[in-house]
DRENLO-213403 format. One record per residue: residue in three letters; y, z, x of N, C-alpha, C in turn. Coordinates in steps of 0.02 Angstrom, whole numbers, plus 50000, padded with zeros to 5 digits. Layout:
! DRENLO-213403
alaYZXYZXYZX/...
***
This chain:
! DRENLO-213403
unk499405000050042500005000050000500635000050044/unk500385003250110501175004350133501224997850183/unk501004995050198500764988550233500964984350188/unk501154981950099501424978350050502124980050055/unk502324984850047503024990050039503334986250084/unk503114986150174503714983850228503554978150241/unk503054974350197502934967250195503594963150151/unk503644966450103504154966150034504894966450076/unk504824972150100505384973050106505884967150177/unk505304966850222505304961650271505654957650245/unk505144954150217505314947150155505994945250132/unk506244952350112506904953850053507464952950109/unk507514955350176507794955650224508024949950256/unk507414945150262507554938650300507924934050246/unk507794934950179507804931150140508724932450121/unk509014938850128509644940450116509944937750186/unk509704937650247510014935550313510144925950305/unk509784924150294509704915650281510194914450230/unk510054922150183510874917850122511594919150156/unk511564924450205512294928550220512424921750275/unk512044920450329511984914750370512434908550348/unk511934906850273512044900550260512964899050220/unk512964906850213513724908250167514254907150240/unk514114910650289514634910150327514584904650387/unk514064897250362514034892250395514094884650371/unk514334887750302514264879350240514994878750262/unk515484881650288516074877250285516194871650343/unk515604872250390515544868750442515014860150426/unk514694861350361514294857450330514784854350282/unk515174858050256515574854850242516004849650249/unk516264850450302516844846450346516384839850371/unk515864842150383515434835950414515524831250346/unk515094834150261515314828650228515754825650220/unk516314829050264517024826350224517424828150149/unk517224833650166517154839550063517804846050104/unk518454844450083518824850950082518934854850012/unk518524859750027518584863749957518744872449969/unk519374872549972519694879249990519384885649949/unk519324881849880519014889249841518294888149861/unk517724886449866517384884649875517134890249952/unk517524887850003517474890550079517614897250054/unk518284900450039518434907350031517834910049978/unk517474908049940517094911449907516484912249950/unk516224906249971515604908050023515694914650093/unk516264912550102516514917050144516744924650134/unk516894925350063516644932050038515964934950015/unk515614931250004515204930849977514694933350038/unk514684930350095514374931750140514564938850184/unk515134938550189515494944950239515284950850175/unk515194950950106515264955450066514344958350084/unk513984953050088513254956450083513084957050145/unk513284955650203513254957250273513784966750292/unk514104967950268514404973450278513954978150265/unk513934984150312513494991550280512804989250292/unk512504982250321511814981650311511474983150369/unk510844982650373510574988050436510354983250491/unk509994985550551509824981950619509434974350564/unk509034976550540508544970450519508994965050489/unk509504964250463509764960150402510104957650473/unk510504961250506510984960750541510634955650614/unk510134958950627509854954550693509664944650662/unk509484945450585509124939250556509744933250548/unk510264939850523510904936350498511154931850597/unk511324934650632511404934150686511024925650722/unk510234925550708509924922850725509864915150671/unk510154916450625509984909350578510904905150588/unk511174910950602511974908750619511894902850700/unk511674907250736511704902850790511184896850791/unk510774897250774510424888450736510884885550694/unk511034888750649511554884750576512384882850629/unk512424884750667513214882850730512904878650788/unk512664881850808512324878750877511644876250910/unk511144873550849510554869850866510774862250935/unk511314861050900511474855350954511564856650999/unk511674860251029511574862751108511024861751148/unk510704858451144510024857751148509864852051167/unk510274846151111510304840051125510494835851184/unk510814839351233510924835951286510504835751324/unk510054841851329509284840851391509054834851377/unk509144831551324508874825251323508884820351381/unk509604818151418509724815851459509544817951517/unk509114823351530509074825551596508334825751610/unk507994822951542507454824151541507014830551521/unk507364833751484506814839051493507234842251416/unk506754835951359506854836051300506554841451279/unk505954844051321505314848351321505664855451292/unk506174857251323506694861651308507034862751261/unk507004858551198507564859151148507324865151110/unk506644865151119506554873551048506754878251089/unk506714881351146506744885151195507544886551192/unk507894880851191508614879951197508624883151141/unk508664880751081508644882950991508474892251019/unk508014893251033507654897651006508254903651083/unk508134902651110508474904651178509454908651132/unk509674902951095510274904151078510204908550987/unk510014908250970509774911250922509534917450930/unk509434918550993509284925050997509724928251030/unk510274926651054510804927751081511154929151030/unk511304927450980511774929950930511344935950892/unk510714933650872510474937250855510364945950886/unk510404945550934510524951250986511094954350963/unk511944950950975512564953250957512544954350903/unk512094950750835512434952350793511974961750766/unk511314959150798510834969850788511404974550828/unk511574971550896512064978950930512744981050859/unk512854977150834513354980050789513184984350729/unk512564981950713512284986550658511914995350680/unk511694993750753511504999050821512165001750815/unk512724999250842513045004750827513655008550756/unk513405003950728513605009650649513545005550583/unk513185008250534513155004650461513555004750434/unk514265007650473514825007350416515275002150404/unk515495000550357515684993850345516284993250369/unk516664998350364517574998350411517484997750486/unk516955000450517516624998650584516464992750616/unk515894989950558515724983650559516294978350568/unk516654979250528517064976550514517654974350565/unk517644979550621518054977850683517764974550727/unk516934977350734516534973650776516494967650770/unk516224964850701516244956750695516964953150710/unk517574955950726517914955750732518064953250812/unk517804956950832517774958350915517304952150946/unk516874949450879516244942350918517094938550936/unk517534937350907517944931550934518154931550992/unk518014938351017518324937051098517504938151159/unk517084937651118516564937351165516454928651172/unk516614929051241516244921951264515694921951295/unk515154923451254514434921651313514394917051374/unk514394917851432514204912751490514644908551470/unk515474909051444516114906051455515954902051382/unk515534904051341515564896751295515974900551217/unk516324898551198516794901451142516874900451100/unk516514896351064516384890551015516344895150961/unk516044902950955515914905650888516354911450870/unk516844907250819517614910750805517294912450719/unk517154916550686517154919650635517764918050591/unk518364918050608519164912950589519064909050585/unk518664905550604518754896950596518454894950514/unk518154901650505517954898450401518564898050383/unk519154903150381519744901450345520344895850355/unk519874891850409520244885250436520464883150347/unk519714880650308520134875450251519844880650177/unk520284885050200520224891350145520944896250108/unk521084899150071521654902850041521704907550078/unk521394909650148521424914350199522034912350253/unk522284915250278522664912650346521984913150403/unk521934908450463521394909050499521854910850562/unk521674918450567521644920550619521404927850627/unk521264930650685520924937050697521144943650647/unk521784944150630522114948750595521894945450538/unk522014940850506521834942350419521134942650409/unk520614940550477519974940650460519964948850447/unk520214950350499519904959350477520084961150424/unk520734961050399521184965050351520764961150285/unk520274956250293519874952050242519264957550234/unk519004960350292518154962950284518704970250287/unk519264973350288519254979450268519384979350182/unk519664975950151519504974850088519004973750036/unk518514971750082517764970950067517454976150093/unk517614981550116517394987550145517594991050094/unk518334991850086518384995650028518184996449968/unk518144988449938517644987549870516894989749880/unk516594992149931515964994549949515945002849941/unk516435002249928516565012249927516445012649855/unk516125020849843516215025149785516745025449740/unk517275026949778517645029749741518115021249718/unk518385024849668518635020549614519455017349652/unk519545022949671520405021449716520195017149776/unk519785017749812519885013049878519845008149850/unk519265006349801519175000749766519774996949745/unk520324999249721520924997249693521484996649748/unk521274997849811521825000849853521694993549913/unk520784991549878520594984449929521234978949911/unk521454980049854522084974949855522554971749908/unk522744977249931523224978249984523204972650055/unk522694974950081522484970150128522244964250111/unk521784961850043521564958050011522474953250026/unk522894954549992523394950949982524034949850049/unk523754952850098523774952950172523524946850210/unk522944947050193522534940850236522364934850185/unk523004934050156523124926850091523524921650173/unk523264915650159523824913050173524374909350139/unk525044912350138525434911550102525964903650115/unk525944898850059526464892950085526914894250086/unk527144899650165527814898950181528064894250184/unk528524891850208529184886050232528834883150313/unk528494880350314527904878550371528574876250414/unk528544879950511528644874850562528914869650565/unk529574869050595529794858750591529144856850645/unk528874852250655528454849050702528574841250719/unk528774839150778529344833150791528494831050822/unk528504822750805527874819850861528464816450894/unk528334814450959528714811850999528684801350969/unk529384799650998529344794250980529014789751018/unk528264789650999527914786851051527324781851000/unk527444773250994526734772450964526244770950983/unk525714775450964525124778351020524414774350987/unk524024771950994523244771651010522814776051021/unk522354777750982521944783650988521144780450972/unk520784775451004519934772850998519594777250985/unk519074777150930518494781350941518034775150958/unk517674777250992517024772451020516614775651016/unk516064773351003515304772350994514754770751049/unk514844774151112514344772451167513904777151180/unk513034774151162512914779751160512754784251226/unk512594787051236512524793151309511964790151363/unk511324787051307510844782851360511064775851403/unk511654775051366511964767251394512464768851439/unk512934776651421513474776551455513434774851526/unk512794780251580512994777151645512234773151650/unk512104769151633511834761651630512264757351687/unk512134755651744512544753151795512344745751747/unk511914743551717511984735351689512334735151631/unk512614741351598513214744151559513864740851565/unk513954744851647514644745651675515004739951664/unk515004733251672515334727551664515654728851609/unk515204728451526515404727251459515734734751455/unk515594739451479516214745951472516774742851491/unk516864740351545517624740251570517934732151537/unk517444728051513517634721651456518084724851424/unk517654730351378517764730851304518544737651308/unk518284741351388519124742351396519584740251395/unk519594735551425520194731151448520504727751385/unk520004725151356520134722351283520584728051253/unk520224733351232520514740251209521534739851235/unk521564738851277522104738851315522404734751298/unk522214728651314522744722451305522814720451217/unk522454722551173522574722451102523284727951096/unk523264732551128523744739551102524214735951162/unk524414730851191525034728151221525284723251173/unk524854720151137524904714351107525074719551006/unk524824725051023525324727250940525894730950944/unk526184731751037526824734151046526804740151062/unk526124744251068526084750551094526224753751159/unk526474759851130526744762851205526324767251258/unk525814769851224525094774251247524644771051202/unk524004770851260523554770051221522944776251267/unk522534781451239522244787751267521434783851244/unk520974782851293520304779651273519884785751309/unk519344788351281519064793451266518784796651356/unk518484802051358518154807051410517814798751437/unk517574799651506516884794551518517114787551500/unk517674785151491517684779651467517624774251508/unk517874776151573517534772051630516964776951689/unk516364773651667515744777551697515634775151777/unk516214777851803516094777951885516744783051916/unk516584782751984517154787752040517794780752030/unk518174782351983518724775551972519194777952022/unk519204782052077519654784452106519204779352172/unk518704778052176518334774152231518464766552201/unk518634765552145518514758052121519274752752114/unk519364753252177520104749152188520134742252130/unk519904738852147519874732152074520324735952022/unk519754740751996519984742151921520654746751947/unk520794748951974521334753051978521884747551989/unk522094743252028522514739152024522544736151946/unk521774733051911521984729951854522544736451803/unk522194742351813522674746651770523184748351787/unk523644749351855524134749751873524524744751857/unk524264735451831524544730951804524814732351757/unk524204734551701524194735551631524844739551629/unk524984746351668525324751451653526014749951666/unk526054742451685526944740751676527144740451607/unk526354740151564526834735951502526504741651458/unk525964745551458525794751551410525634758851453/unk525684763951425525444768951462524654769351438/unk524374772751500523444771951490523284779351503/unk523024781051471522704789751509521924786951487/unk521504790151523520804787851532520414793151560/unk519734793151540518924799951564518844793551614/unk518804799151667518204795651702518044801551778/unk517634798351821517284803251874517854801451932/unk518064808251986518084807052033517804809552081/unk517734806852150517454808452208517904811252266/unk517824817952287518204815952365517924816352403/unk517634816152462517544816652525517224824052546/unk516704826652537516594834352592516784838552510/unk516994837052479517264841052416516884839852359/unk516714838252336516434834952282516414829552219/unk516224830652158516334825852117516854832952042/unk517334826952022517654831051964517694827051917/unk517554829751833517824826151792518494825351796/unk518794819551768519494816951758520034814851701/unk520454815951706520764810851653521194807051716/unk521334801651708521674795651737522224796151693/unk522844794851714523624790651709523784786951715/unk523994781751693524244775051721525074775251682/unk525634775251724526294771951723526664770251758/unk526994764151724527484761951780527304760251847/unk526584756951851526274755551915526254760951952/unk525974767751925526004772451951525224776551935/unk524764779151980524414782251947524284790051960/unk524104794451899523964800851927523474801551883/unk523104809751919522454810751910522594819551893/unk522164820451824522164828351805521424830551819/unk521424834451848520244835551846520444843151788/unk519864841851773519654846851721519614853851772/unk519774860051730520154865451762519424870951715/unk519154870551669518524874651632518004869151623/unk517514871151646516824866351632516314868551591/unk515954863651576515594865351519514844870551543/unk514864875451511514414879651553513614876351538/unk513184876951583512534871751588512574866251572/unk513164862751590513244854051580513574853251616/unk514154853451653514504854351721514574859651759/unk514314864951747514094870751808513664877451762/unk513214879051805512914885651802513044890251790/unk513494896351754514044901651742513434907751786/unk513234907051830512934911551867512924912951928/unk512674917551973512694918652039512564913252072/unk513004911552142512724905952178512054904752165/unk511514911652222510934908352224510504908152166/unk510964908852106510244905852062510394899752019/unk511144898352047511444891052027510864886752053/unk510774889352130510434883752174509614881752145/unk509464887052127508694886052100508784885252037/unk509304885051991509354880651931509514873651930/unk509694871951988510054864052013509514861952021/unk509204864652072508374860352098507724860952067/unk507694867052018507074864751959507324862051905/unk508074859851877508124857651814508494851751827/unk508934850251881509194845951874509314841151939/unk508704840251982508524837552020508804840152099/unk509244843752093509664847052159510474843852139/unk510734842352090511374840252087511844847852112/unk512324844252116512834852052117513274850152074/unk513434859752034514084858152003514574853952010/unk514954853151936515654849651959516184853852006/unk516584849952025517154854852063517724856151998/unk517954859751985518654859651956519284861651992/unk519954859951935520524861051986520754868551963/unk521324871351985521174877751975522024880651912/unk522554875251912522814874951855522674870451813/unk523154871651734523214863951699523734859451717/unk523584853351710524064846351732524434846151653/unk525114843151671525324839751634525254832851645/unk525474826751615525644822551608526494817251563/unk526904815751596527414813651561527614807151543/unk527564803651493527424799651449528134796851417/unk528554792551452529164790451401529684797051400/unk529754800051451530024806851440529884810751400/unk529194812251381528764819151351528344822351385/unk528194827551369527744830251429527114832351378/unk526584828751428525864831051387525454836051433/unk525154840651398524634842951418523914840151448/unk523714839251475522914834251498522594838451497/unk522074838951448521274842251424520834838351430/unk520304839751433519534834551426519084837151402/unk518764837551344518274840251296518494847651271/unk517914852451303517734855951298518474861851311/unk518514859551362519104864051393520074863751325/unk519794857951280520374856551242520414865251192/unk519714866351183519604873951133519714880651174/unk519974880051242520054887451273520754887351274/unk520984893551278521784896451275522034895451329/unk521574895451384521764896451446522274890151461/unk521984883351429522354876551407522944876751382/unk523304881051342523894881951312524324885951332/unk524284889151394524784892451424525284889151444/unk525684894551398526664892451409526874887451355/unk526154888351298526414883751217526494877451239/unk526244873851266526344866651256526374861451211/unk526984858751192527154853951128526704849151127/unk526414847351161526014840651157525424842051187/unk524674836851186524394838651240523874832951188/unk523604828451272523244823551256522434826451269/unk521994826051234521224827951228520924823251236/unk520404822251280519734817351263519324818951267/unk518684817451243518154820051230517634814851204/unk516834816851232516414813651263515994815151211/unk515504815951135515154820351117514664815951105/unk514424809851130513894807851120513284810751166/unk513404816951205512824820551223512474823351151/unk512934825451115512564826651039512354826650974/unk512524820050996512234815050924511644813650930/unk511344814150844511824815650799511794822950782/unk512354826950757512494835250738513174834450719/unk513264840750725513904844050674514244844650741/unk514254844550790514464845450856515104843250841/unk515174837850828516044834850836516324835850777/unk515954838550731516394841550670516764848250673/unk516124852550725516414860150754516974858150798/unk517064852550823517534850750879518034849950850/unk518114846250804518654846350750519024849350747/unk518564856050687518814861550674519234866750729/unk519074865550780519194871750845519744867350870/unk520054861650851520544856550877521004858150824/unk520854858950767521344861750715521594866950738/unk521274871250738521294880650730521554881250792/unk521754877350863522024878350912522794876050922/unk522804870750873523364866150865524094872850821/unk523454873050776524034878450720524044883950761/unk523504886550797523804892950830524404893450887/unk524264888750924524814887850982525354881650954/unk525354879650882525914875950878526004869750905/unk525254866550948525534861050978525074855650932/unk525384849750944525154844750924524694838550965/unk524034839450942523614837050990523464828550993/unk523294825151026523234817851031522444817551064/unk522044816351036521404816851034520984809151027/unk520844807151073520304799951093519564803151094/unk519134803351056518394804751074518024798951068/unk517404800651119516664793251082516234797951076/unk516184795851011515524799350950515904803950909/unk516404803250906516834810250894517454807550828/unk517914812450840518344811450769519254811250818/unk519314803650817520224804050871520634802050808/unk521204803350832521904804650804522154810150820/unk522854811450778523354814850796523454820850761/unk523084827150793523144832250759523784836350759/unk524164839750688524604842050688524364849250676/unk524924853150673524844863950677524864863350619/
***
């Protein structure tokens, strides 16, 4: 009998974690369909934070573990390219238990829901092994919430309160409830610069990208890219992360053809460079005024451009997983770039979603990004979203080129 009892109850447990999960991960399913439904998000999103509060290690470790599959199964998807597809459950299962972990220590240390409530609070500033992708704020991206760290809480202390006995806190959840509204103030003037810009999404997929019998029709279908946006009068044209798949800092040809180009359009461009005794860095390229400059990426993608671990076990992760490559190098500030007398920010993927990128508020700032390592997924939909929620937080207005991905001109 008692062997039925914690069978039942098991059952009842996983089965409430998969709904709380699935409540505080449909607005990300959402966006992928292309479905903005504000009441919709804020209800799931109560809905979920309301039956996750006060609940114990078990609900809390399951809830934890179906979240990081339902966010981050695609993570996984890139071992593809390296060969060692063999890895994707391991990957799955590996990250899933990583949240799942953070999300039992919170219930470990207290069932109380005003507690809880700071803790889940506190996942936004944990970056596991540098990766930051899981902002709890980001549901009230397309919701009647304001999205950010303060109304999330002042959201689950209202839902804390309606969890209480007594009849007054219950009535008193108002307060903060109508705290963490977001209200249509008188929004920000936000000026785009007078610049008419080009923003490609392309479609290459990751097995073709460095295809050396590729390389030709990449730099065709660039060039084309280019000389169409001279020929409709454009003043920038930003073509995605990788868009030329070589050390273009070694490839004189093409660098003269673009230093041509850049009398008559501005070019920012992904691609690899090489130096000498130093290493290899991702890039964005510049082209103006027969002029060229180079930004290298300043945060790398952790287990896709470097190891977030001790040297020596970088080294024995280089040479059993990834043939002996070495990390990327990075540079150690952010670059600007100035454009027609504006000044842009230069990001490249990953690094476009860290803060560390927006120091000193930058009005502008050009993004590219590469996400056909993870197609197909929700990957570039989460990318999206974290391109929004960065834009409105720091006020700047982003210019975004991806392949596989979602470009244009994001405003705050």
């Amino acid at each position: 009998m008692k062997k039925i009892v914690i069978s039942y109850f098991t059952r009842i447990y996983l089965i409430k974690a998969f709904l709380i999960a699935s409540c505080l991960s449909a607005f990300i399913y959402f966006a992928y369909a292309n479905l903005t439904i504000p009441m919709m998000n804020s209800l799931l999103a109560g809905i979920g934070f309301y039956l996750l509060l006060g609940e114990n290690r078990i609900v809390y470790f399951w809830s934890g573990f179906f979240i990081g599959i339902l966010w981050f199964y695609w993570i996984s998807f890139s071992f593809v390219y390296y060969d060692l597809a063999f890895l994707i459950p391991f990957i799955i299962l590996s990250v899933a238990l990583a949240y799942a972990f953070l999300f039992w220590l919170i219930a470990r240390i207290s069932t109380f829901p005003i507690v809880q409530s700071v803790l889940l609070v506190a996942t936004i500033f944990i970056a596991p092994f540098e990766f930051n992708w899981f902002k709890l704020d980001l549901l009230f991206l397309d919701s009647y919430m304001k999205p950010t760290w303060w109304a999330l809480w002042l959201f689950l202390v209202a839902l804390s309160l309606l969890k209480m006995p007594t009849k007054a806190l219950k009535i008193v959840a108002i307060v903060p409830f109508l705290a963490s509204l977001n209200y249509p103030l008188e929004s920000l003037h936000v000026s785009i610069p007078p610049l008419k810009a080009t923003l490609p999404t392309t479609n290459v997929p990751q097995s073709q990208r460095w295809d050396r019998a590729y390389q030709e029709a990449a730099l065709d279908e660039n060039f084309r890219l280019i000389e169409a946006a001279i020929q409709n009068g454009d003043d920038l044209i930003v073509l995605p992360e990788s868009a030329f798949p070589m050390y273009l800092n070694r490839a004189l040809p093409v660098i003269e053809k673009l230093t041509a180009y850049s009398k008559q359009i501005a070019i920012v461009a992904g691609a690899l460079t090489y130096e000498e005794n130093v290493g290899y860095y991702n890039s964005s390229y510049f082209f103006a005024d027969g002029k060229m400059q180079i930004a290298h990426k300043i945060i790398l993608v952790p287990f896709g451009e470097e190891v977030p671990l001790p040297e020596w076990i970088v080294k024995i992760v280089n040479r059993l997983f990834f043939d002996g490559a070495q990390d990327y190098q990075k540079a150690k500030t952010p670059q600007d770039f100035v454009i027609h007398g504006t000044t842009f920010r230069s990001a490249i993927c990953f690094e476009a979603t860290r803060d560390e990128l927006f120091e000193g508020h930058p009005r502008y700032m050009i993004a590219i990004s590469n996400n056909a390592w993870f197609e197909p997924s929700i990957e570039q939909t989460l990318q999206h979203l974290l391109l929004r929620y960065y834009a409105a937080k720091y006020q700047t207005v982003i210019y975004h080129a991806a392949n596989g991905g979602i470009s244009g001109i994001i405003l705050p």
